[in-house]
Legacy VTK file of the C-alpha trace (Angstrom):
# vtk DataFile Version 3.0
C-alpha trace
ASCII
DATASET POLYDATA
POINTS 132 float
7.101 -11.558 20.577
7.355 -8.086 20.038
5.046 -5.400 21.236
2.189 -3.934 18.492
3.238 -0.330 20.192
5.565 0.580 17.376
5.116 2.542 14.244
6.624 1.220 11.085
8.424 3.174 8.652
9.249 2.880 5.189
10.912 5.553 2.595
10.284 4.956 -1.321
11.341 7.060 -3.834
8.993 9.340 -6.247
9.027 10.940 -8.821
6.560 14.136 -8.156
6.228 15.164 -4.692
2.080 16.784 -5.687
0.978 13.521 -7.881
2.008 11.640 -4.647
0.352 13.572 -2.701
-2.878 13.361 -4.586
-2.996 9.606 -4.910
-2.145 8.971 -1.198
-4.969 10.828 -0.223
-6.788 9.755 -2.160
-6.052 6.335 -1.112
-7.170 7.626 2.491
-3.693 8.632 3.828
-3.297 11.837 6.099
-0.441 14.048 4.816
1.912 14.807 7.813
4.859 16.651 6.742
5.794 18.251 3.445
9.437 19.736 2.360
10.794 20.449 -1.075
12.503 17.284 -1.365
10.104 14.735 0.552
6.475 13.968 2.015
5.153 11.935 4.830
2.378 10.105 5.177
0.324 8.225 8.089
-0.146 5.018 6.274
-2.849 3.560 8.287
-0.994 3.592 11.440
2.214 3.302 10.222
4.915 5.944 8.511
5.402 6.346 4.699
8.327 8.545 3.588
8.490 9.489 -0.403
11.469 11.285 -1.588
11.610 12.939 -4.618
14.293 10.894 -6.425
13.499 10.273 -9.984
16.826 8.480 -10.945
15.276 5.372 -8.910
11.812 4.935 -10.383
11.211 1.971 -11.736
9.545 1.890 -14.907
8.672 -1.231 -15.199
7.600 -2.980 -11.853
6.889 -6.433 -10.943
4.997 -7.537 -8.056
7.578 -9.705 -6.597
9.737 -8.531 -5.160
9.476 -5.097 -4.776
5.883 -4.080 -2.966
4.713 -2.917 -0.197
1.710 -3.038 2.174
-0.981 -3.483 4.533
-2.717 -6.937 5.571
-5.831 -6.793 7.436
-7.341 -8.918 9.699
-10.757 -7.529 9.249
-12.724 -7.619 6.075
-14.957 -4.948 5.868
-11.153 -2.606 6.532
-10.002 -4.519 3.543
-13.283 -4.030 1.536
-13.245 0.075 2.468
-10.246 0.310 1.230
-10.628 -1.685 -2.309
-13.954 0.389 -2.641
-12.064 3.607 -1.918
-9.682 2.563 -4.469
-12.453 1.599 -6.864
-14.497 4.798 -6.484
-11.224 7.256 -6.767
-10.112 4.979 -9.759
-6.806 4.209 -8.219
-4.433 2.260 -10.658
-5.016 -1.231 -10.261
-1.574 -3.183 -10.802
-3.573 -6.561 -10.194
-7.675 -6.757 -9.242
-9.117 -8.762 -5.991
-8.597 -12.609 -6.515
-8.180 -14.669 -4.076
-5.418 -17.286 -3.455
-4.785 -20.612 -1.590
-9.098 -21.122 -1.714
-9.727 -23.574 0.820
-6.046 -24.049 2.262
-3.972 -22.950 4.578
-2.760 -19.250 3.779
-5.868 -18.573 1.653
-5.977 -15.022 1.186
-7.577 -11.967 -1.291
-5.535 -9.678 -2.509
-5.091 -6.602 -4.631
-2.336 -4.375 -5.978
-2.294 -0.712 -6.880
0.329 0.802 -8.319
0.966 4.977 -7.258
2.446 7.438 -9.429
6.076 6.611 -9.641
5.353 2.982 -10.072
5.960 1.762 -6.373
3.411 -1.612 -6.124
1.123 -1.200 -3.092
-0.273 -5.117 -2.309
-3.440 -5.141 0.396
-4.520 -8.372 1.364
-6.907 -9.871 3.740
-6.721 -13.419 5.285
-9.679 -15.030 6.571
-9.535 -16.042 10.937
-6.987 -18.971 11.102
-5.534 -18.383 7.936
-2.869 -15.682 8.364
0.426 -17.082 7.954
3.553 -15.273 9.304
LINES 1 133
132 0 1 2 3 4 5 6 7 8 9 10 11 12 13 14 15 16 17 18 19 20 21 22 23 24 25 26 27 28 29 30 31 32 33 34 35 36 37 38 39 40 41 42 43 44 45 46 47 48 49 50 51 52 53 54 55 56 57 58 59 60 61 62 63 64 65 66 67 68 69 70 71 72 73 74 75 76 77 78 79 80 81 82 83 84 85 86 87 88 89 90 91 92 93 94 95 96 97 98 99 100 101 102 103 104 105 106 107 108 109 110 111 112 113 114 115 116 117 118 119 120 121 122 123 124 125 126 127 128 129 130 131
C-alpha cells in the first residue's frame, strides 16, 4: 500500500485566472502561487493547478466522467465544507443526497461546479462504507 506522505496534483484548465481565484477561496482554498498564465492552489492538502486556457472549457459538463474531488472520512469536514459552500453561495452542480442508503458504498454527496465549468464532487462515506 502506498504511503499517505504524498501530495496529489491535478492541473485543469480555466477560463479567468481572478474568477478562479475568488471561488477557490472562497471554497476555503489557500492561494499559493500566481503567474500570468496559471494559479495554484492548496486543495485541502493536496495541489490544484488552473491554467488559463479557454479553448478547453467545457461548456456543457456532465458529472461523469469528468470531476474532480475530495472524499472525507469525517463528517463534520464534509458538513464545513457544504456549509461553506452554502453560505458563500457556491454553484451547486448537484445538492447533498445520499446514495447506496443502507448498502455497501452508501455515501452523500454534492457537486459544485467553479467558474470555467470544471465539476468539483465532495462526498462523505459513513465508517465501513468507503469503497476503493
Amino acid at each position: 500500500m502506498w504511503e499517505t506522505n504524498k501530495i496529489f496534483h491535478l492541473a485543469i484548465p480555466c477560463q479567468d485566472l481572478e474568477a478562479t481565484i475568488d471561488f477557490y477561496e472562497k471554497l476555503g482554498c489557500k492561494l499559493v502561487r500566481k503567474s500570468h498564465d496559471k494559479v495554484a492552489f492548496n486543495f485541502f492538502g493536496d495541489q490544484l493547478v488552473c491554467h488559463l486556457n479557454p479553448d478547453k472549457i467545457d461548456f456543457e459538463p456532465k458529472m461523469y466522467s469528468r470531476h474532480y474531488g475530495l472524499t472525507f472520512l469525517d463528517r463534520e469536514d464534509f458538513n464545513q465544507v457544504l456549509a461553506n459552500a452554502e453560505e458563500r453561495n457556491l454553484l451547486f452542480f448537484k445538492d447533498a443526497m445520499v446514495h447506496h442508503q443502507g448498502k455497501q458504498g452508501e455515501h452523500i454527496n454534492f457537486f459544485l461546479t467553479d467558474p470555467s465549468n470544471n465539476l468539483l464532487e465532495f462526498r462523505y462515506f459513513p465508517e465501513g462504507s468507503l469503497a476503493y
